[in-house]
N, C-alpha and C positions, 0 to 999 in steps of 0.2 A: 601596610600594617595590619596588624590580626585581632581581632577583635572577640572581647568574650559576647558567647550568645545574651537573650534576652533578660538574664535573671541579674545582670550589671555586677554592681560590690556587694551584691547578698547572696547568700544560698537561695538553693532552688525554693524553698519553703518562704524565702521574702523573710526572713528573720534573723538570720545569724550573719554579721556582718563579716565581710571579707578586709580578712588585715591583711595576708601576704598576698603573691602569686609566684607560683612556680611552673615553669615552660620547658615542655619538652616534646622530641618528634617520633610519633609512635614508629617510625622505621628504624630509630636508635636499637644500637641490640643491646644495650646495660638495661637490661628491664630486671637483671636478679638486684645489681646492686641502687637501681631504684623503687622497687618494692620492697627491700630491706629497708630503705630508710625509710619510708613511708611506712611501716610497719612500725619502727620504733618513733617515728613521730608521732602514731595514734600513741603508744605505752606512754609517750609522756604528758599526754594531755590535748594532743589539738586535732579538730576535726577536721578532715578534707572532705572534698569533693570536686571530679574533674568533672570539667564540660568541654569539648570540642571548639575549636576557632572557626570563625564564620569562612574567611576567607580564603584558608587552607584547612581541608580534614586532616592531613597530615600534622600539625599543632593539635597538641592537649594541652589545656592547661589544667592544672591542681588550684585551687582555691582554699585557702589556708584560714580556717577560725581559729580563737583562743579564749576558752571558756573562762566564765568567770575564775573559779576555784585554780583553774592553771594560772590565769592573771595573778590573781593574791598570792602565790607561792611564790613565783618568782619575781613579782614586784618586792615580795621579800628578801628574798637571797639578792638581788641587786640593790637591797639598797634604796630603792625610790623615792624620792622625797613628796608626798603629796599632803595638801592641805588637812589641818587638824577643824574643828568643828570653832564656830565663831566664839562658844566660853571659852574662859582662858582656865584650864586645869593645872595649880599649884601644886608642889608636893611639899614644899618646907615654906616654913613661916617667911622668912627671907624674901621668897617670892611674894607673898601673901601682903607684905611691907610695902616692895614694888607698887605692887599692883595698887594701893592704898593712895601711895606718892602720886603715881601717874594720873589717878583717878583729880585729885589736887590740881595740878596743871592743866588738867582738863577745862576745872570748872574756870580757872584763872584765865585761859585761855579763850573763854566762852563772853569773858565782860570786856576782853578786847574789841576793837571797832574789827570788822570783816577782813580779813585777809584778802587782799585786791588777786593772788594767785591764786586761789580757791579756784578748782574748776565746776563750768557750769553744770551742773549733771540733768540741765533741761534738755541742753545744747545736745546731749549723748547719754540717750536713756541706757544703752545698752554697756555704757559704761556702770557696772555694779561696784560697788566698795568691797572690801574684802579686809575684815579687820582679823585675819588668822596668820596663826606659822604653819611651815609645812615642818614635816620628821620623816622619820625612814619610814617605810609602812611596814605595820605590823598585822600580822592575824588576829595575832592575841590583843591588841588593843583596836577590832576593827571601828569597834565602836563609836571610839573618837575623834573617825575621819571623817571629813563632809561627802557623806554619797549619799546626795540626792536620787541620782540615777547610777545602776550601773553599768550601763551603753555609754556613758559620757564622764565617768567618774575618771577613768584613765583614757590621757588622750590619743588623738589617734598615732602621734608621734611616736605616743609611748609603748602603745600594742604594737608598733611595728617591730621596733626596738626590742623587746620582748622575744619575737617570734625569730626575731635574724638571731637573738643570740640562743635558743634553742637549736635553729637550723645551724650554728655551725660549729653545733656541739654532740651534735647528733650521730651515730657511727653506720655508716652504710654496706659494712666489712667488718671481720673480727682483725683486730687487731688495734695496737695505737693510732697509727698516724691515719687510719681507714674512718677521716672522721668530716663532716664537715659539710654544706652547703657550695663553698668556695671550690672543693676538692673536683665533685660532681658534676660543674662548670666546666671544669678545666678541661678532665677528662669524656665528655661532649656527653653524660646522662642525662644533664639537663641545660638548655639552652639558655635563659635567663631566670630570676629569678629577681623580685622587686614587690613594694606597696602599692596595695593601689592609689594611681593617682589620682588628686587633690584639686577644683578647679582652684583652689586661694593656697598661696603658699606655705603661708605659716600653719595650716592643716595637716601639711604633706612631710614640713620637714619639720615643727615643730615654731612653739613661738619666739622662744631668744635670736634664733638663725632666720627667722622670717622678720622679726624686728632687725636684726643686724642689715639685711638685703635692703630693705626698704630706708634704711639710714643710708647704706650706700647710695641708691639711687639718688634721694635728696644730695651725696655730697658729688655725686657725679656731675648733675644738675647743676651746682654751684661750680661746675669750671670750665661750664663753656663760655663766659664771659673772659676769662682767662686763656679759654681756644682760641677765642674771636681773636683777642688782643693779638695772641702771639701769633697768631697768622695773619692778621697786618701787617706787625714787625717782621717776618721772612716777604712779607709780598713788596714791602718799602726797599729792603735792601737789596730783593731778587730787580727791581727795577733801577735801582740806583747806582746798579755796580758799575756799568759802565762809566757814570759820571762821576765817580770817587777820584780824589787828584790824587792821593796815593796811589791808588791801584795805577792811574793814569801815567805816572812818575816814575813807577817799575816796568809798564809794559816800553816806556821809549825809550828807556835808557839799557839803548844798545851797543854804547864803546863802552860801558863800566864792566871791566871785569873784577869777579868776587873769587876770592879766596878760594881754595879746594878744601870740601867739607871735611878729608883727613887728610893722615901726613902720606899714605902710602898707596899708591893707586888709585890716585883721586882725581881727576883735571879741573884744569880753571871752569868757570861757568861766566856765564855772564848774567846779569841782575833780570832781565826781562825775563831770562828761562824760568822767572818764578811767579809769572804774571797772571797764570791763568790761579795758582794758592792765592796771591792776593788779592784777585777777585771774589772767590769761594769762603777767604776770613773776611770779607766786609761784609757776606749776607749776614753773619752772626758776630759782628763786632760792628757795630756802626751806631750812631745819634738814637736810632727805633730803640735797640737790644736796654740803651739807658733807661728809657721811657719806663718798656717794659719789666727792667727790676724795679725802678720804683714802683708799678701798678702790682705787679706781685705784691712784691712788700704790705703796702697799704692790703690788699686782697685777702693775706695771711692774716693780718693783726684784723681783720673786719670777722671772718670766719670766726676766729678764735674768740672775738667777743658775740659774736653772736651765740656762739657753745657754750663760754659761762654765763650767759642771761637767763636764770631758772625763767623770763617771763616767755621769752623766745623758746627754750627749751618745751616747756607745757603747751605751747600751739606748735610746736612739734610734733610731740608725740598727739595730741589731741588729731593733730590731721591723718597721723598713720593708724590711730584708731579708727577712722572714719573710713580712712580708705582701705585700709586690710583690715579692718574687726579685729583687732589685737587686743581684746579688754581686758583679757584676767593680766597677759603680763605688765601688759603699760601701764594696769590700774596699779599693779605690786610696785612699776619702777616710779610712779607719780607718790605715792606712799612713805618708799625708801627715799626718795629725794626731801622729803618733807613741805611736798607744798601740799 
């Protein structure tokens, strides 16, 4: 594997973070139609810079920035939905009423005894509260979005995201279809092309699809007691088959002859010739196979309540905060659930 030299996911100067990477082998001969597109990648806004692979000279790679001003533009044009600042800004009385209401149930809210699902926020400093909406981003309203920083204001998901749908929009050729990131692959200008990676996942692919993985794993986790089971149940029956008195009752009965299975070129059989099938349906028909629907059964309906227990649910998510730092979305999904 090829590695970039010392300067890592930053430019040379240790300051401009590297959002893309693009790979190619200086022996390639497409060098007009990848300086073209590099050409038009600087016109639209992002800065490269190549550096050499350690372990082959024959590898360059490009290292791909996206400045702020290019960020805001096209966070525009697609739409973005990122966080608004913690005031809540009204435009009609209406809202204004809301906002009055809610304030109301607050305090009502407040002479109640403690809410036993309240999370500890001793337990997970790094869990923040976030009492905002997000909107599309806009330029003209840049004001009203919370950027603290802007290195961290748009995440890394989202500059990736950003920069792929530049790259394969980008035209490396006159013409229509002479367009694209994907195209340049194909035809061997450029070798790969990817983010750089993340050592935590939800960094690399973003946080809903890194919370979804880590839900997976949890429900992965919950079926190997379910493995275990149903691999006793084939180990019972792969032991038992011999001693099954059906099976035993098919394989002796050697003067019963059966029917021919059609009407037209078919011949008699005899009942044994089918000894070694009912062997092979007792490993999965047999006394174990019972057990094991009912332990499923019971398994499903245990899972399912465990899913709807907001108490079970919130040391859920509390533990994939812990172990994958997922704050900003788990804190919005503990939020939206209303505990």
């Amino acid at each position: 594997m090829n590695y970039i030299a010392s300067s890592g996911p930053l430019f040379k100067d240790g300051k401009k973070r590297v959002d893309y990477i693009l790979v190619y082998r200086k022996t390639n001969i497409q060098y007009d139609k990848r300086n073209t597109f590099e050409k038009n990648l600087r016109a639209e806004g992002l800065m490269l810079e190549k550096e050499p692979a350690i372990a082959s000279p024959d590898i360059m790679f490009i290292k791909i920035h996206i400045p702020w001003d290019t960020l805001c533009k096209y966070a525009e044009r697609l739409n973005i939905r990122m966080p608004f600042r913690k005031k809540c800004y009204y435009t009609d009385r209406k809202s204004k009423s809301m906002g009055r209401v809610q304030s109301y149930f607050r305090r009502i809210k407040n002479w109640v005894s403690e809410n036993p699902m309240t999370l500890d926020k001793s337990a997970f400093p790094d869990l923040k509260e976030s009492e905002c909406y997000t909107g599309p981003f806009s330029r003209a309203r840049i004001h009203h979005f919370r950027i603290n920083n802007k290195d961290t204001f748009f995440s890394n998901a989202t500059r990736s995201r950003i920069v792929y749908h530049m790259l394969e929009r980008t035209k490396y050729e006159n013409g229509i279809s002479k367009v694209g990131i994907g195209k340049l692959i194909s035809n061997g200008s450029y070798i790969a092309a990817y983010p750089p990676h993340e050592a935590i996942l939800w960094l690399y692919f973003g946080e809903k699809i890194g919370l979804y993985f880590a839900w997976l794993g949890w429900y992965t986790g919950m079926l190997i007691p379910a493995a275990i089971v149903g691999l006793c149940v084939f180990l019972y029956g792969l032991f038992r088959m011999n001693e099954s008195q059906v099976s035993q009752q098919i394989c002796k009965a050697t003067e019963i002859i059966m029917c021919p299975l059609c009407d037209k070129n078919c011949s008699l059989q005899r009942l044994n010739d089918s000894c070694v099938y009912a062997k092979v349906t007792y490993l999965f028909d047999n006394g174990g196979t019972v057990f094991f629907a009912i332990f499923m059964a019971i398994w499903g309906k245990y899972v399912l309540l465990l899913l709807s227990s907001p108490h079970f649910l919130q040391l859920l998510l509390c533990f994939f905060t812990y172990t994958y730092v997922q704050t900003s979305y788990i804190n919005s999904t503990i939020k939206s659930l209303g505990w």
